[in-house]
N, C-alpha and C positions, 0 to 999 in steps of 0.2 A: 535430509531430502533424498528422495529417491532417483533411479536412471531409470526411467519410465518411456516403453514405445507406444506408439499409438498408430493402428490400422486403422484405415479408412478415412486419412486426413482431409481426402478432395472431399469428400463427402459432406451430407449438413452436419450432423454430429460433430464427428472427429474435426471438422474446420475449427467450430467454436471452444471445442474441449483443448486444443492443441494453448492456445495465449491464455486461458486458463491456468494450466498446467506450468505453464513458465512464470504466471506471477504468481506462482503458491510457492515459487521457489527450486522444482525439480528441474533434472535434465531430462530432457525429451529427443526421443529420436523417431523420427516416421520413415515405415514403409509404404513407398507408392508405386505404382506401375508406371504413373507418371509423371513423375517427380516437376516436369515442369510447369505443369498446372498450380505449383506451389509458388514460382517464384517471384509471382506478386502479392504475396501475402507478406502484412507488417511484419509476422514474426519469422519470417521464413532464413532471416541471417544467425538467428536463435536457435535455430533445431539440427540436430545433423541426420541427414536426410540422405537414406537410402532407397535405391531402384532397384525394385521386385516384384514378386509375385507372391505373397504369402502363402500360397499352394507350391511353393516350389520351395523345396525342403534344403537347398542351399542357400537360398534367401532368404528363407526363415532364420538358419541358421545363422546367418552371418547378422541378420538385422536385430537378432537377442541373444548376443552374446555380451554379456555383462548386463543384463537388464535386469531390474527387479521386479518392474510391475510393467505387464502388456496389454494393451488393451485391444478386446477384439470386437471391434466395430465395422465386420462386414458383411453383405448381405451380396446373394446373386441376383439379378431379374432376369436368369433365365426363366423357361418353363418347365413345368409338367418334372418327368421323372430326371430331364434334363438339370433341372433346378434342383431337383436334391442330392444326385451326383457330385453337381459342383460343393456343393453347400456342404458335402460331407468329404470330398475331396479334400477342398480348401481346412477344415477343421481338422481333421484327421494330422495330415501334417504339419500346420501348425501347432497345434498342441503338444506333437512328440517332438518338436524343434527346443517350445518351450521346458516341454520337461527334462530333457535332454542339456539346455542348457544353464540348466538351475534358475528357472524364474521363479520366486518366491510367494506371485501373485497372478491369476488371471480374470481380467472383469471383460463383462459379456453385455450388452444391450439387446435384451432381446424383447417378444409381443408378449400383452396380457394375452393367457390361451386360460381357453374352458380345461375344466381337468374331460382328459382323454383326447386331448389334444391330437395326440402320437396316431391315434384312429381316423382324424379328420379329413373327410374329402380335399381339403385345402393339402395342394402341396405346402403351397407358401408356408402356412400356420403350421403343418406339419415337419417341415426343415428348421425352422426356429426354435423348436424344442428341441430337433436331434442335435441339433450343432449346441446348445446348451451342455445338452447330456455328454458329448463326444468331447467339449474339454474341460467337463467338471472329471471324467472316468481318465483322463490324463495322468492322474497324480498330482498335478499340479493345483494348487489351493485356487478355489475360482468361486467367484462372487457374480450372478446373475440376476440383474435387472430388469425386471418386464417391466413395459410401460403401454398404454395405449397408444390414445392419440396423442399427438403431441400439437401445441399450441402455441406455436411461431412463429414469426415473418417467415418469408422460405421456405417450412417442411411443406410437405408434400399433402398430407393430411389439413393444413390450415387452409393451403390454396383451392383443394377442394371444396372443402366447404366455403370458401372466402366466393368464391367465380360461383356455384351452386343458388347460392344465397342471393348474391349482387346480381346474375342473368335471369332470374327465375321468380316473378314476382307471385306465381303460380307454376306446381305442379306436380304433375302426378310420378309419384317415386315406387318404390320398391318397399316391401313389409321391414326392410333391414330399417328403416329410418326410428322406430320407435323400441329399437334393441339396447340392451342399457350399455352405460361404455364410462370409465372415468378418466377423463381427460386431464391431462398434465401442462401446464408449463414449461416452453422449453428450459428457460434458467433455473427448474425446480432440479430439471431432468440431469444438468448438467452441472447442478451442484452436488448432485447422489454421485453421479460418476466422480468427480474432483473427492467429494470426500471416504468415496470407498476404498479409493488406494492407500489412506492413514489406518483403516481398520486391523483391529489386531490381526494377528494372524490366524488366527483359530478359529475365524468366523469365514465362512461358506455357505454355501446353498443359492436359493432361489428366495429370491426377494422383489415382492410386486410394491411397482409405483406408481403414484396418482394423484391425483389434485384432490381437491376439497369436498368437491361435488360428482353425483354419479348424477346424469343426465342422459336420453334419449338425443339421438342422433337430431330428429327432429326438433325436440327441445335446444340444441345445440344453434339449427339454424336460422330460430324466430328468436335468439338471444341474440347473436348474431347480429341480425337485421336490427336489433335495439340499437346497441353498441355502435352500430355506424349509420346510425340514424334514419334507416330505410322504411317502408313501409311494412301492413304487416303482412307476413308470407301464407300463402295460400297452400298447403300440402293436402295430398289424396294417397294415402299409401295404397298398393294392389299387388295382387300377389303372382302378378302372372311375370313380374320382371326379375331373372332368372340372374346371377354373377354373370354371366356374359351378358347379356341385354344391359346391364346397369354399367357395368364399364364400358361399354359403346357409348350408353347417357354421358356419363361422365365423361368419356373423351371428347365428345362432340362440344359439351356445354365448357370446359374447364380446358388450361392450359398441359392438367395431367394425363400424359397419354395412355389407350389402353391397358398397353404392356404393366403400366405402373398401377393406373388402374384395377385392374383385376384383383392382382391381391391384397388392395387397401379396401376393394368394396369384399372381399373373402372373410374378412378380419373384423369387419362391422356385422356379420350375419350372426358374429356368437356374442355371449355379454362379453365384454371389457371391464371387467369389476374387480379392484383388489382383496383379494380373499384373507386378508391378516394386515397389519399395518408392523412388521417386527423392523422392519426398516428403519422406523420414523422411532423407533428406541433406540436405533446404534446410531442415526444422524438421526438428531433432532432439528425439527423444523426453526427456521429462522427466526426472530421474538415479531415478526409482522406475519407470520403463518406461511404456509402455501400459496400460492397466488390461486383468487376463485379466476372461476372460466370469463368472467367479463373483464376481468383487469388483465387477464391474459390476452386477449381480443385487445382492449385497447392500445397495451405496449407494442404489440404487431402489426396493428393497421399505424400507428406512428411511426414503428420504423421504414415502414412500406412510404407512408410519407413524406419522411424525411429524405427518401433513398439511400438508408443505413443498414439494408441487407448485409447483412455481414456472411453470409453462406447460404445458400439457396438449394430444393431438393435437385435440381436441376445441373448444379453441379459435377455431380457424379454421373459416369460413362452411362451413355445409351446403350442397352443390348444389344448387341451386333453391327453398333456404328463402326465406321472404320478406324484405324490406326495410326495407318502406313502412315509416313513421313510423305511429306513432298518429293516428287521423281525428281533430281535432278535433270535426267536425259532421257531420250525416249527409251533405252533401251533397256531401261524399270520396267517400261510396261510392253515389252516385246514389238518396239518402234515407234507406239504411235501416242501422241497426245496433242489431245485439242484446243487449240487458247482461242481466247477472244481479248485484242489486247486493244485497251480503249486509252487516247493520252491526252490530255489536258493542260494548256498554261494559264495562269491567272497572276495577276498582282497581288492577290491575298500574298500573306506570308505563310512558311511553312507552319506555324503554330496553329493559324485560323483551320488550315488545309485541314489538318491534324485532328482538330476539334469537331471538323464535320465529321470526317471519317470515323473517329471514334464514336457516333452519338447514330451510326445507321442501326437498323433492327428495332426491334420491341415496337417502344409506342410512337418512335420516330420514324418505323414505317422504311422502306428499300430506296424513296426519291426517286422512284419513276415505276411506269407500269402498276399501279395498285393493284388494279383487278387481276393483271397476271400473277402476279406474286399472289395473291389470294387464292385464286384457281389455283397454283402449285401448292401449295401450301392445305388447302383441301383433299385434293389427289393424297398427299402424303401422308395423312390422315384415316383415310379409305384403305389404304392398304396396310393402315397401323403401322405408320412412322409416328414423327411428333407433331410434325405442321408448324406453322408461325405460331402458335400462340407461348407456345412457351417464355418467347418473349425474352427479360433479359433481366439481368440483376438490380444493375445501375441504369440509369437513360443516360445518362452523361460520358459514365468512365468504363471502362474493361481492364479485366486480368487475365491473363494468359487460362486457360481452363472455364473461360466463361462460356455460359450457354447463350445464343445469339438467334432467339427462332430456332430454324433446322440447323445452324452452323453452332461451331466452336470454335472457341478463339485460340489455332495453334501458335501462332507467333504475334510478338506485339513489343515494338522497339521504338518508344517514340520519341519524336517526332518524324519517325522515315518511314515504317513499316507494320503495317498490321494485315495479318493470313488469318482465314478461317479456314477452317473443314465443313463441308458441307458431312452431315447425318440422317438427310431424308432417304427413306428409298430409291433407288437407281442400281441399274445394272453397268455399276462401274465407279471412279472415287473422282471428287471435284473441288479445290478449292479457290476462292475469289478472292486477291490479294491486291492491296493497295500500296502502294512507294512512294512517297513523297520526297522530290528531289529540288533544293533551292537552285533557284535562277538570278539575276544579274535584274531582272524586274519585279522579280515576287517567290515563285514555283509552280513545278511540273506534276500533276498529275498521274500515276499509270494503272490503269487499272487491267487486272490482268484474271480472268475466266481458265482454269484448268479443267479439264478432265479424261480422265484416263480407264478406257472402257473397259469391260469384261463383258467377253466373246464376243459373238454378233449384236446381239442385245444391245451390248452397248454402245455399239456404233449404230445401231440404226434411232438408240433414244439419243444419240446426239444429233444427229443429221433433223429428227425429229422437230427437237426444238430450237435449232439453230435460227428458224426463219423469226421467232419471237427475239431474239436476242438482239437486233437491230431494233425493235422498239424498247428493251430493258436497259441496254449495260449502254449505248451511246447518252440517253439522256441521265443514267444513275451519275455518271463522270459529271458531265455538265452540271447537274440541279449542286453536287457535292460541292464543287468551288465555286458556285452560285450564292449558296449557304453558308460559308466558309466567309466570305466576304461580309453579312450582317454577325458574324461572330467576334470578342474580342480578338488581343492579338496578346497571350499569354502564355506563358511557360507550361507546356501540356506534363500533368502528372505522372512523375515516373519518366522524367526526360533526364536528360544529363544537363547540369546548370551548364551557362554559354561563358565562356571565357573571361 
């Protein structure tokens, strides 16, 4: 068995590739930037786990040393020529880390491209081929994967279509919708990658992957509509709707935002067709085949039902979301930081408390002010953030790196403590933290509103919305141990057992 790393663990991919990879028997080791977003994953006491930057050629270097097989599974969502900077930044260095320090193997996930790809107006589409080329020309033996779309619970491609299909019982789309594409299964996807790393060694190149069937986007989402029993869908393609007009469509209807948007609707304007099947000679297909596109639909909308997300596209860092750590004091941010500190007792116990608190966002909605929260969450949208729909993994539970709406789940200690980041646009950083403290009759309450402006801006959008905040954060505490009380009274997941 091999010493195998894997980039892009937070991510959809590299989440589900990482316990994979541990029960075929390898040692795994992941580079992340934030390695704490790791640390409520089951296998996360399994992997040795480094903090880096894989564009930073000492952490490259240190994260594959002794490794034999790397996997590079990562992708920018910056933009424009920004985006392929980084993209060729980040590869660049990594691949001379690897060559440097005798990796024996590199596998790559990258998009079906039209041949001339390298020409295409699409940054996006045109970064994905160079970063291919830039650590096949490494030296180092590299095996790349195209895939289309992939077909999910969680990726980013199924949701779109998944929200498309289910909000839109009619509508008028854009001429990309009857572009051909062949769509993959994620577990197809992710058994090409598992079994590329046994390949001999003398196999390389470029190898396209794909499901069973080639299909028209639109063909895609009146299957769709079958599979989950919907009616039948009304499409009008027209051609006046340009990649930016379509990713605004998309953002507006779909919890995908446009940033992301963009290059998934860039990627559907060419075919998606595998041009050779030489893959499917070195891994042969499983003795039950491929998974077709409908059986793929239904194991995704079941895990969606179940709430068995096991990794979400949403997972992985927002462009330009913030970072920082929590200020300890004011003088992080040059003196000043604004709380709103709301506290609460109840006779629930801390478990019940626990249970509410973990269960706010998504489809359980903020417990007070709807329509403010919606307005914000519109605004964020408008100016190309994410907005509330992004929604959440689980209804029930969170991990540390979960995406929550516009927040992220930075800290989460339960039964005491859970911090978000907020990730919507603002001129300045906010997080909304909760502490559960037991009492002598039940427990305490605290809910506690940061934020910490940049320049004037940002104190004037605090002061702005501060007079809303007396209808939001006093009744969100209340409705929470309100809720908490019709909840059981159990051992919250990822607690420490009681004595």
């Amino acid at each position: 068995m091999s010493t195998i790393l894997v980039t892009g663990a937070t991510g959809y991919i590299g989440g589900r590739l990482v316990p994979l990879l541990l029960d075929a028997g390898h040692q795994v080791r992941v580079l992340a930037r934030h390695p704490e977003r790791l640390r409520d994953r089951s296998w996360f006491d399994r992997v040795d786990v480094i903090a880096g930057d894989a564009g930073d050629p000492e952490a490259a270097h240190h994260a594959l040393a002794g490794v034999e097989v790397a996997y590079y599974l990562l992708h920018s969502l910056q933009r424009g020529d920004e985006l392929e900077r980084e993209e060729r930044r980040i590869a660049t260095n990594f691949s001379a880390a690897a060559r440097d320090e005798g990796v024996q193997r590199m596998i790559y996930l990258g998009g079906l491209a039209p041949v001339g790809a390298e020409r295409s107006a699409s940054p996006h589409m045109r970064s994905r081929v160079e970063v291919g080329r830039i650590l096949a020309a490494s030296g180092v033996p590299t095996i790349e994967l195209r895939a289309g779309v992939i077909i999910g619970s969680g990726s980013a491609s199924f949701e779109m279509l998944r929200y498309l299909t289910e909000r839109l019982p009619a509508m008028v789309t854009p001429r990309w919708v009857r572009q051909r594409t062949q769509p993959i299964a994620v577990r197809d996807v992710l058994r090409y990658l598992t079994s590329a790393a046994d390949l001999p060694p003398e196999v390389t190149g470029i190898f396209d992957i794909g499901g069973p069937e080639v299909l028209t986007y639109e063909e895609m989402m009146r299957r769709y509509a079958a599979v989950a029993g919907l009616g039948r869908r009304i499409i009008w393609p027209i051609n006046v709707l340009t990649p930016s007009l379509s990713s605004h469509w998309v953002g507006v209807v779909t919890p995908v935002p446009r940033s992301l948007a963009r290059p998934l609707v860039e990627s559907l304007r060419h075919p998606a067709v595998c041009r050779d099947d030489r893959i499917r000679r070195l891994i042969p297909d499983p003795p039950e085949g491929l998974l077709p596109f409908d059986r793929a639909v239904e194991l995704a909308l079941a895990r969606v039902r179940d709430r068995d997300v096991t990794t979400r596209w949403s997972s992985a860092s927002y462009p330009g979301a913030p970072s920082e750590p929590l200020p300890s004091d004011p003088e992080w941010s040059g003196g000043t930081i604004y709380t709103d500190v709301r506290v609460v007792e109840t006779s629930s116990s801390p478990q019940q408390v626990w249970r509410s608190v973990e269960r706010i966002g998504g489809a359980h909605g903020w417990k007070s002010a709807r329509l403010l929260w919606e307005i914000r969450g519109a605004m964020d949208r408008v100016v190309g953030g994410v907005g509330l729909r992004r929604g959440r993994r689980d209804p029930e539970r969170l991990r540390v790196g979960d995406a929550v709406d516009f927040w992220r789940v930075e800290e989460r200690i339960p039964p005491r403590l859970l911090r978000l980041r907020a990730e919507m646009k603002m001129p300045g950083l906010a997080w909304l933290e909760f502490t559960i403290d037991p009492t002598p009759d039940g427990a305490r309450l605290t809910q506690r509103a940061l934020f910490v402006p940049r320049g004037l801006s940002g104190h004037a959008y605090w002061w702005s919305v501060a007079p809303f905040h007396r209808f939001v954060f006093p009744a969100m505490a209340r409705h929470t141990v309100d809720e908490a009380g019709r909840l059981p009274d159990q051992q919250p997941d990822g607690a420490a057992p009681a004595a």
